[in-house]
MITI-743831 format. One record per residue (C-alpha): x, y, z; residue number from 0. Coordinates in Angstrom, 1 decimal. Example, Ala and Ser with C-alpha at 12.3 -4.5 7.8 and 13.67 -1.06 7.14 Angstrom:
REM MITI-743831
kevo u:12.3 | v:-4.5 | w:7.8 | midren:0
kevo u:13.7 | v:-1.1 | w:7.1 | midren:1
***
This chain:
REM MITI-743831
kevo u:2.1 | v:9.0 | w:18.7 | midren:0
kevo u:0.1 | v:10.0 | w:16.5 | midren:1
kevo u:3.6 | v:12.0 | w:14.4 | midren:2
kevo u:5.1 | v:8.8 | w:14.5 | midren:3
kevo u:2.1 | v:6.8 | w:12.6 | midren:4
kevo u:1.8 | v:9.5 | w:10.0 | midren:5
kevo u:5.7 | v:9.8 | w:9.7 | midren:6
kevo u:5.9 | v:5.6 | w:9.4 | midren:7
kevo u:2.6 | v:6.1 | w:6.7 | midren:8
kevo u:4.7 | v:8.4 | w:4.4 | midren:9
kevo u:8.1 | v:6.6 | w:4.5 | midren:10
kevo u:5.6 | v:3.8 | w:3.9 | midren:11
kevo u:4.3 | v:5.7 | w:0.3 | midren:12
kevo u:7.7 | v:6.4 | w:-1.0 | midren:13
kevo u:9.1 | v:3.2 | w:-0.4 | midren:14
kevo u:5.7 | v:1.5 | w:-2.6 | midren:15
kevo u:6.1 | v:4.2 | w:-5.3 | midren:16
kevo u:10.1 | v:3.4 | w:-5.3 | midren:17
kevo u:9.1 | v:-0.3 | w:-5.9 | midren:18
kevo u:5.8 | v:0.6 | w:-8.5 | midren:19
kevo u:8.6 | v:2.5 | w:-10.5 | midren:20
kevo u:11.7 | v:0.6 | w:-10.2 | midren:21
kevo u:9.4 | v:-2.7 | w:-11.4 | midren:22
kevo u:8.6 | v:-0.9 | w:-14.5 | midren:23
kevo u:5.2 | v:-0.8 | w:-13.1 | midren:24
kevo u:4.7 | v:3.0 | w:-14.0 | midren:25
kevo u:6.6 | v:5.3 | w:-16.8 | midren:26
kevo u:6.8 | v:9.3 | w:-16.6 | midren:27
kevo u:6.9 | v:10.2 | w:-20.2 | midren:28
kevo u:8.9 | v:13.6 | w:-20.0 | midren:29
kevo u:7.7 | v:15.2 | w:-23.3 | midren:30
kevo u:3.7 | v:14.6 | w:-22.9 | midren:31
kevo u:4.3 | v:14.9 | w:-19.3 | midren:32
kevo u:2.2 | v:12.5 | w:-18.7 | midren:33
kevo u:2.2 | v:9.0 | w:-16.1 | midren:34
kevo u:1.4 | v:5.7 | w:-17.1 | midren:35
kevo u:0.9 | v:3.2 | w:-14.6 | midren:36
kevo u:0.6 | v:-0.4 | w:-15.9 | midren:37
kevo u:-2.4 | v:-2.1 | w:-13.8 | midren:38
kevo u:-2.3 | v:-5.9 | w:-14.1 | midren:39
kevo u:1.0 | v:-6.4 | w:-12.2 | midren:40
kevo u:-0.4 | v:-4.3 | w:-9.6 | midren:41
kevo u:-3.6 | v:-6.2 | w:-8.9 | midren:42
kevo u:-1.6 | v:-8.7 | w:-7.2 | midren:43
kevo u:-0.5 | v:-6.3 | w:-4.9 | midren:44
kevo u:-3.4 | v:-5.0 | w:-4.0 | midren:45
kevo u:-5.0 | v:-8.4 | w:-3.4 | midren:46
kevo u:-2.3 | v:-9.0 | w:-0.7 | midren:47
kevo u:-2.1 | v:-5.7 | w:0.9 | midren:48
kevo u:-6.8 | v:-6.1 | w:1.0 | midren:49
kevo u:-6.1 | v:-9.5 | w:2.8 | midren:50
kevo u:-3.6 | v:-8.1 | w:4.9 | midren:51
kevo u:-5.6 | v:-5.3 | w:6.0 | midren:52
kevo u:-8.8 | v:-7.4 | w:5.9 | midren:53
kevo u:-7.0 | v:-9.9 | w:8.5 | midren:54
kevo u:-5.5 | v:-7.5 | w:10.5 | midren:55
kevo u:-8.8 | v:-5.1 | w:10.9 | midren:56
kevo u:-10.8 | v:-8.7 | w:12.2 | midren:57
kevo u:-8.6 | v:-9.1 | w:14.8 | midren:58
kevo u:-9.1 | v:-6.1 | w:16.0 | midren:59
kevo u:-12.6 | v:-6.3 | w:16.1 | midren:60
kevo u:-12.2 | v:-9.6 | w:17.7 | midren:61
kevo u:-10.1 | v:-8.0 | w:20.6 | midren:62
kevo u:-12.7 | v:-5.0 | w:20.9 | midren:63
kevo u:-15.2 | v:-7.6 | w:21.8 | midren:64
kevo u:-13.1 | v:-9.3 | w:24.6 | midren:65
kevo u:-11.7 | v:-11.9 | w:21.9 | midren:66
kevo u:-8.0 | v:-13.4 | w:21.5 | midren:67
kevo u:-6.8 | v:-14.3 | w:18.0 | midren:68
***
């Protein structure tokens, strides 16, 4: 099981950096070598994925007590 989490958690990290660069969200300058990640446009994201994981983290907690959500 615990494979299968980390395998989901990686596919999970290249399909977010896939997105992050293919928005124009981050820029690998070849000659300075050096990434540039813009991060206004990526606040929003992170706002959704800390109430997503804020929400889903509750309920949990809520079931660990003897709860239903």
């Amino acid at each position: 099981m615990a494979g299968s989490i980390g395998l989901f958690i990686r596919m999970a990290l290249y399909l977010g950096g896939a997105f992050v660069a293919g928005q124009g969200w981050a820029t690998f300058n070849p000659e300075a070598g050096t990434l540039t990640i813009q991060i206004e446009p990526l606040v929003e994201v992170l706002a959704g994925l800390s109430v997503f994981g804020g929400t889903f983290a509750a309920s949990r907690i809520v079931k660990k007590k003897g709860g239903t959500t």
